[in-house]
C-alpha positions, -999 to 999 in steps of 0.1 A, spaced: 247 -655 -782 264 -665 -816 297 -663 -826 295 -631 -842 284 -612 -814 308 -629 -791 333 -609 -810 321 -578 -812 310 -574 -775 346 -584 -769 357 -559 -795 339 -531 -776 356 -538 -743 393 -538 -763 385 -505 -775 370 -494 -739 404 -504 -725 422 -483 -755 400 -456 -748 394 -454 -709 362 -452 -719 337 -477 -703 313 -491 -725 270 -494 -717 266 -530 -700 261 -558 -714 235 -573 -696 215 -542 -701 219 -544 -735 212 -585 -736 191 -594 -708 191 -635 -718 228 -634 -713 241 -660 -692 273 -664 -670 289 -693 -699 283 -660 -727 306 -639 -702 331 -667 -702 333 -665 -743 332 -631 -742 361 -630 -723 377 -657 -738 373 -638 -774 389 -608 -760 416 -630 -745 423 -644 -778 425 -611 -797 450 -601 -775 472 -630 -776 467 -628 -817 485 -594 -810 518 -601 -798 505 -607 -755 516 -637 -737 495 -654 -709 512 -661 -674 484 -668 -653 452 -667 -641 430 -647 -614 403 -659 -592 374 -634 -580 347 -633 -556 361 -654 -534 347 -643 -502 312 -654 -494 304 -614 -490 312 -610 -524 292 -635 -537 260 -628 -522 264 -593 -532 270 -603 -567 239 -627 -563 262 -659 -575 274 -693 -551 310 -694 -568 338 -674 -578 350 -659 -614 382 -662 -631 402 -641 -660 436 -641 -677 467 -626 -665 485 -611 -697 523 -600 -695 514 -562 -700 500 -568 -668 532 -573 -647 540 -539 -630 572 -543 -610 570 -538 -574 584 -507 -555 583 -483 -588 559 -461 -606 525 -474 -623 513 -457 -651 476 -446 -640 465 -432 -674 463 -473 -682 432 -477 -663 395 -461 -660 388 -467 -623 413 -487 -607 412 -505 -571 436 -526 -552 435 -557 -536 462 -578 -515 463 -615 -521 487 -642 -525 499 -657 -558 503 -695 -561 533 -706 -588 526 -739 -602 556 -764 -597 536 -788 -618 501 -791 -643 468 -793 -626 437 -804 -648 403 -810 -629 381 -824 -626 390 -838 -591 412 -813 -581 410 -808 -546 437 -783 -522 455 -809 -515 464 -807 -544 472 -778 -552 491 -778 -525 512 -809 -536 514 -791 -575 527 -756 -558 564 -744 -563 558 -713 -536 534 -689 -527 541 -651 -527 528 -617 -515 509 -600 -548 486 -568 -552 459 -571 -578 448 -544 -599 413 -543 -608 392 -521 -635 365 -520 -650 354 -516 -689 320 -520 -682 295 -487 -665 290 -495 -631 255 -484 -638 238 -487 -669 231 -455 -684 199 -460 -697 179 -484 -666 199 -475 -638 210 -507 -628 239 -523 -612 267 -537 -634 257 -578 -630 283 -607 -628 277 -615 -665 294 -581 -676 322 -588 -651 329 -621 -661 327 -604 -699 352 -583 -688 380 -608 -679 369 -607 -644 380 -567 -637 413 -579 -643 441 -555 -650 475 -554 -636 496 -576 -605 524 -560 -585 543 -593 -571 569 -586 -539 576 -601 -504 595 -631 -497 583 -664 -514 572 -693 -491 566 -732 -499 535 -742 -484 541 -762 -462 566 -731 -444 534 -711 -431 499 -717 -426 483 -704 -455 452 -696 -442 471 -674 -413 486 -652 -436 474 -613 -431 478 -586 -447 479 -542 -438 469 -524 -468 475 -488 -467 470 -460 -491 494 -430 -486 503 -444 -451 469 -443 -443 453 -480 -432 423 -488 -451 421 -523 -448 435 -554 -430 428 -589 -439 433 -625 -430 436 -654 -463 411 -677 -445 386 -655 -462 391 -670 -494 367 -701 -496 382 -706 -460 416 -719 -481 432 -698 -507 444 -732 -523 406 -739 -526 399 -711 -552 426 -728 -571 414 -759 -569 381 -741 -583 394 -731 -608 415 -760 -618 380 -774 -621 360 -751 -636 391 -749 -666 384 -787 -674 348 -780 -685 364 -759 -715 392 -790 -716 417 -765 -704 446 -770 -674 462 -752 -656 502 -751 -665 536 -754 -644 548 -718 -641 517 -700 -640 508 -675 -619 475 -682 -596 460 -652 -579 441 -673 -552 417 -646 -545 415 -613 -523 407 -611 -487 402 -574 -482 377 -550 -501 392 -530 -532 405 -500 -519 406 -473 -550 436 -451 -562 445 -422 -576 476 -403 -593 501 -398 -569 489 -428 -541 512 -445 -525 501 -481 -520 519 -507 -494 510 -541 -483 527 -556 -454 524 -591 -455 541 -600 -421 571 -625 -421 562 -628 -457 574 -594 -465 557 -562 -480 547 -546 -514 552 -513 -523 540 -488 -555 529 -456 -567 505 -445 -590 518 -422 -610 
Protein backbone atom coordinates (compact mmCIF):
# COMPACT_ATOMS: atom_id res chain seq x y z
CA UNK A 1 0.00 0.00 0.00
CA UNK A 2 1.41 3.63 -0.72
CA UNK A 3 1.36 6.49 1.27
CA UNK A 4 -1.63 7.92 -0.12
CA UNK A 5 -3.81 5.22 0.62
CA UNK A 6 -2.44 4.73 4.05
CA UNK A 7 -4.11 7.98 4.70
CA UNK A 8 -7.23 7.65 3.49
CA UNK A 9 -8.02 4.18 4.82
CA UNK A 10 -7.07 5.87 8.10
CA UNK A 11 -9.24 8.76 7.24
CA UNK A 12 -12.25 6.45 6.83
CA UNK A 13 -11.94 4.83 10.26
CA UNK A 14 -11.65 8.77 11.91
CA UNK A 15 -14.76 9.41 10.36
CA UNK A 16 -16.29 5.80 11.36
CA UNK A 17 -15.46 6.75 14.91
CA UNK A 18 -17.19 10.40 14.40
CA UNK A 19 -19.93 8.71 12.92
CA UNK A 20 -20.61 5.33 14.82
CA UNK A 21 -20.69 4.17 11.65
CA UNK A 22 -18.39 1.18 10.87
CA UNK A 23 -16.82 1.20 7.75
CA UNK A 24 -16.70 -2.08 4.92
CA UNK A 25 -13.28 -4.02 5.83
CA UNK A 26 -10.30 -3.47 4.69
CA UNK A 27 -9.03 -6.62 3.91
CA UNK A 28 -12.09 -7.20 1.90
CA UNK A 29 -11.50 -4.33 0.07
CA UNK A 30 -7.47 -5.06 -0.29
CA UNK A 31 -6.87 -8.68 -0.15
CA UNK A 32 -2.74 -8.23 -0.55
CA UNK A 33 -2.88 -6.34 2.68
CA UNK A 34 -0.44 -7.31 5.13
CA UNK A 35 -0.24 -7.09 9.01
CA UNK A 36 2.95 -4.12 8.68
CA UNK A 37 -0.03 -2.03 6.25
CA UNK A 38 -2.40 -2.36 9.42
CA UNK A 39 0.45 -1.04 11.62
CA UNK A 40 0.67 2.31 9.20
CA UNK A 41 -2.74 2.46 9.00
CA UNK A 42 -2.98 2.74 12.42
CA UNK A 43 -0.10 4.74 12.89
CA UNK A 44 -1.62 7.43 10.24
CA UNK A 45 -4.72 7.62 12.19
CA UNK A 46 -2.68 7.91 15.32
CA UNK A 47 -0.94 10.76 13.98
CA UNK A 48 -4.00 12.71 12.76
CA UNK A 49 -5.21 12.66 16.04
CA UNK A 50 -2.23 13.82 17.79
CA UNK A 51 -2.03 16.66 14.86
CA UNK A 52 -5.42 17.58 16.54
CA UNK A 53 -4.81 18.62 19.86
CA UNK A 54 -4.76 14.43 21.55
CA UNK A 55 -1.95 13.41 23.74
CA UNK A 56 -0.54 9.76 23.91
CA UNK A 57 -0.28 8.13 27.42
CA UNK A 58 0.23 4.71 26.62
CA UNK A 59 -0.09 1.69 24.85
CA UNK A 60 -2.36 -1.53 24.69
CA UNK A 61 -1.49 -5.03 24.02
CA UNK A 62 -4.06 -7.57 22.37
CA UNK A 63 -4.51 -11.10 21.64
CA UNK A 64 -2.60 -12.14 24.30
CA UNK A 65 -4.10 -15.41 25.14
CA UNK A 66 -3.14 -18.28 22.94
CA UNK A 67 -7.17 -18.72 22.33
CA UNK A 68 -7.18 -15.53 20.80
CA UNK A 69 -4.54 -15.98 18.57
CA UNK A 70 -5.48 -19.10 16.92
CA UNK A 71 -8.83 -17.74 16.42
CA UNK A 72 -7.41 -14.80 14.82
CA UNK A 73 -5.15 -17.25 12.76
CA UNK A 74 -1.80 -15.16 14.00
CA UNK A 75 1.34 -16.60 16.63
CA UNK A 76 1.70 -13.00 18.38
CA UNK A 77 -0.20 -10.31 19.86
CA UNK A 78 -1.32 -6.63 18.50
CA UNK A 79 -0.71 -3.29 19.97
CA UNK A 80 -2.55 0.33 19.59
CA UNK A 81 -2.33 3.81 21.20
CA UNK A 82 -3.89 4.92 24.23
CA UNK A 83 -5.01 8.61 23.63
CA UNK A 84 -6.10 10.96 26.67
CA UNK A 85 -9.83 11.12 25.38
CA UNK A 86 -9.59 7.74 26.31
CA UNK A 87 -9.31 8.00 30.17
CA UNK A 88 -12.76 7.58 31.66
CA UNK A 89 -12.61 7.98 35.41
CA UNK A 90 -13.50 5.05 37.51
CA UNK A 91 -16.78 4.72 39.52
CA UNK A 92 -18.77 7.48 37.26
CA UNK A 93 -20.81 7.56 34.22
CA UNK A 94 -19.42 6.65 30.58
CA UNK A 95 -20.81 8.25 27.77
CA UNK A 96 -22.04 5.19 25.53
CA UNK A 97 -23.05 7.29 22.40
CA UNK A 98 -18.89 7.38 21.97
CA UNK A 99 -18.75 3.94 20.76
CA UNK A 100 -20.45 1.53 17.99
CA UNK A 101 -20.23 -1.78 19.80
CA UNK A 102 -18.35 -1.73 22.85
CA UNK A 103 -16.93 -4.69 25.10
CA UNK A 104 -15.07 -4.83 28.29
CA UNK A 105 -12.18 -6.51 29.36
CA UNK A 106 -10.28 -6.62 32.91
CA UNK A 107 -6.49 -6.40 32.82
CA UNK A 108 -3.76 -4.91 34.65
CA UNK A 109 -1.93 -1.66 33.58
CA UNK A 110 1.94 -1.52 33.95
CA UNK A 111 3.29 2.27 34.72
CA UNK A 112 6.79 2.66 33.44
CA UNK A 113 9.20 3.87 36.28
CA UNK A 114 11.84 4.00 33.54
CA UNK A 115 12.30 3.80 29.32
CA UNK A 116 12.29 0.40 27.77
CA UNK A 117 13.64 0.11 24.03
CA UNK A 118 13.96 -3.56 22.57
CA UNK A 119 15.25 -5.35 21.13
CA UNK A 120 16.33 -7.57 24.10
CA UNK A 121 13.74 -6.72 26.30
CA UNK A 122 12.89 -9.53 28.26
CA UNK A 123 10.15 -9.48 31.71
CA UNK A 124 12.64 -9.12 33.70
CA UNK A 125 12.80 -6.34 32.56
CA UNK A 126 10.06 -5.01 32.58
CA UNK A 127 9.79 -5.84 35.70
CA UNK A 128 12.94 -3.97 36.88
CA UNK A 129 11.60 -0.69 34.51
CA UNK A 130 7.99 -0.87 36.42
CA UNK A 131 6.88 1.93 38.93
CA UNK A 132 3.49 -0.27 39.95
CA UNK A 133 0.97 -2.18 38.47
CA UNK A 134 -2.78 -1.42 38.76
CA UNK A 135 -6.37 -2.90 38.31
CA UNK A 136 -7.63 -1.35 34.72
CA UNK A 137 -10.87 -2.16 32.44
CA UNK A 138 -10.33 -1.79 28.71
CA UNK A 139 -12.79 -0.66 26.41
CA UNK A 140 -12.81 -2.15 23.12
CA UNK A 141 -14.71 -1.10 19.65
CA UNK A 142 -14.68 -1.61 16.58
CA UNK A 143 -14.70 0.74 13.34
CA UNK A 144 -14.42 -1.93 11.05
CA UNK A 145 -17.86 -4.49 10.01
CA UNK A 146 -17.49 -7.58 11.80
CA UNK A 147 -18.51 -9.07 8.51
CA UNK A 148 -17.91 -7.78 5.35
CA UNK A 149 -20.89 -6.70 3.61
CA UNK A 150 -20.32 -7.77 0.34
CA UNK A 151 -18.32 -11.66 0.83
CA UNK A 152 -19.44 -12.51 4.14
CA UNK A 153 -16.40 -12.90 5.75
CA UNK A 154 -14.99 -12.47 9.11
CA UNK A 155 -13.24 -9.13 10.02
CA UNK A 156 -9.28 -10.40 9.76
CA UNK A 157 -6.41 -9.26 12.09
CA UNK A 158 -5.17 -6.84 9.35
CA UNK A 159 -8.41 -4.60 9.80
CA UNK A 160 -8.00 -4.81 13.60
CA UNK A 161 -4.53 -3.90 13.72
CA UNK A 162 -5.81 -0.96 11.03
CA UNK A 163 -8.06 0.00 13.62
CA UNK A 164 -5.62 0.75 16.50
CA UNK A 165 -6.12 -2.59 17.80
CA UNK A 166 -10.10 -2.18 18.86
CA UNK A 167 -8.83 0.31 21.14
CA UNK A 168 -11.12 2.76 22.77
CA UNK A 169 -11.36 3.79 26.28
CA UNK A 170 -9.47 2.52 30.01
CA UNK A 171 -11.25 2.83 33.31
CA UNK A 172 -8.06 2.67 35.90
CA UNK A 173 -9.11 1.84 39.86
CA UNK A 174 -7.95 -0.58 42.69
CA UNK A 175 -5.07 -0.22 44.68
CA UNK A 176 -1.58 0.03 42.98
CA UNK A 177 1.03 -2.69 43.72
CA UNK A 178 5.03 -2.80 42.92
CA UNK A 179 5.78 -6.02 41.47
CA UNK A 180 7.55 -7.48 43.50
CA UNK A 181 4.33 -7.08 46.32
CA UNK A 182 2.16 -9.87 44.56
CA UNK A 183 2.63 -12.49 42.15
CA UNK A 184 1.58 -11.12 39.03
CA UNK A 185 0.64 -14.03 37.36
CA UNK A 186 -1.80 -14.87 40.45
CA UNK A 187 -3.78 -11.94 40.13
CA UNK A 188 -7.64 -12.68 39.26
CA UNK A 189 -10.24 -11.01 38.42
CA UNK A 190 -14.71 -11.18 38.83
CA UNK A 191 -16.10 -9.31 36.08
CA UNK A 192 -19.72 -8.74 36.39
CA UNK A 193 -22.26 -6.96 34.33
CA UNK A 194 -25.24 -5.55 36.36
CA UNK A 195 -24.28 -7.78 39.31
CA UNK A 196 -24.46 -10.55 37.18
CA UNK A 197 -20.89 -12.73 36.78
CA UNK A 198 -19.92 -13.19 33.25
CA UNK A 199 -16.54 -13.84 33.53
CA UNK A 200 -13.63 -14.70 35.94
CA UNK A 201 -10.03 -14.70 35.03
CA UNK A 202 -6.60 -15.47 36.13
CA UNK A 203 -3.34 -12.94 34.55
CA UNK A 204 -1.24 -16.13 33.87
CA UNK A 205 -3.24 -16.21 30.71
CA UNK A 206 -1.46 -13.50 29.14
CA UNK A 207 1.63 -15.15 27.39
CA UNK A 208 1.76 -17.06 30.84
CA UNK A 209 3.29 -13.42 32.24
CA UNK A 210 1.51 -10.23 31.79
CA UNK A 211 5.13 -8.57 31.94
CA UNK A 212 5.75 -10.74 28.78
CA UNK A 213 3.27 -8.87 26.50
CA UNK A 214 5.20 -5.88 27.52
CA UNK A 215 8.28 -7.10 26.86
CA UNK A 216 6.60 -7.90 23.30
CA UNK A 217 5.87 -4.98 22.73
CA UNK A 218 8.88 -3.15 23.93
CA UNK A 219 10.28 -5.27 21.06
CA UNK A 220 8.11 -5.14 18.47
CA UNK A 221 8.24 -0.91 18.97
CA UNK A 222 12.09 -1.05 18.18
CA UNK A 223 11.55 -2.36 14.63
CA UNK A 224 9.74 1.16 13.85
CA UNK A 225 12.85 2.67 16.24
CA UNK A 226 10.32 3.54 18.82
CA UNK A 227 10.50 2.98 22.89
CA UNK A 228 8.53 2.69 25.20
CA UNK A 229 8.63 5.94 27.80
CA UNK A 230 8.66 6.41 31.75
CA UNK A 231 5.09 7.23 32.62
CA UNK A 232 3.25 5.44 30.17
CA UNK A 233 0.59 3.41 30.67
CA UNK A 234 0.98 -0.44 29.50
CA UNK A 235 -2.22 -2.42 29.22
CA UNK A 236 -0.43 -5.88 29.54
CA UNK A 237 -3.27 -7.70 27.97
CA UNK A 238 -6.77 -9.22 28.93
CA UNK A 239 -7.31 -12.50 30.57
CA UNK A 240 -11.06 -12.87 30.23
CA UNK A 241 -13.34 -12.73 27.00
CA UNK A 242 -14.93 -9.23 26.06
CA UNK A 243 -18.06 -9.17 27.73
CA UNK A 244 -20.39 -6.46 25.74
CA UNK A 245 -22.41 -3.39 27.23
CA UNK A 246 -25.14 -1.48 26.86
CA UNK A 247 -26.83 1.87 28.16
CA UNK A 248 -27.52 1.68 31.61
CA UNK A 249 -24.89 -1.53 32.58
CA UNK A 250 -23.37 -1.49 35.42
CA UNK A 251 -19.83 -2.96 35.10
CA UNK A 252 -17.52 -4.03 38.22
CA UNK A 253 -14.28 -5.77 38.47
CA UNK A 254 -13.01 -7.10 41.61
CA UNK A 255 -9.52 -7.52 41.54
CA UNK A 256 -8.99 -9.21 45.07
CA UNK A 257 -6.50 -7.57 47.57
CA UNK A 258 -5.84 -5.34 44.61
CA UNK A 259 -9.08 -3.69 44.91
CA UNK A 260 -12.18 -3.31 42.44
CA UNK A 261 -13.41 -1.09 39.45
CA UNK A 262 -16.58 0.20 39.10
CA UNK A 263 -18.75 2.18 36.05
CA UNK A 264 -21.72 2.64 34.22
CA UNK A 265 -22.68 3.10 30.91
CA UNK A 266 -24.70 5.64 30.48
Amino acid sequence: MDDRLIATLAGELGEAEKTRTPVRQLSARYPDMTIEDGYRVARSWVDGKLASGRHSIGRKIGLTSRAMQQSAGITEPDYGTLLDDMAFEEGGDIPIDRFINPKVEVELAFFLARPLKGPGVTAHAVLAATDYVVPAIEIIDSRVQAIDEVTGSARKIQDTIADNAANAGIVIGGRPVRVDAVDLRWVGAILSRNAVIEETGLSAGVLNHPARGVAWLANRLGVWGEDLQAGEILLGGSFTRPVPVSRGDVISADFGRLGSIGMRFA
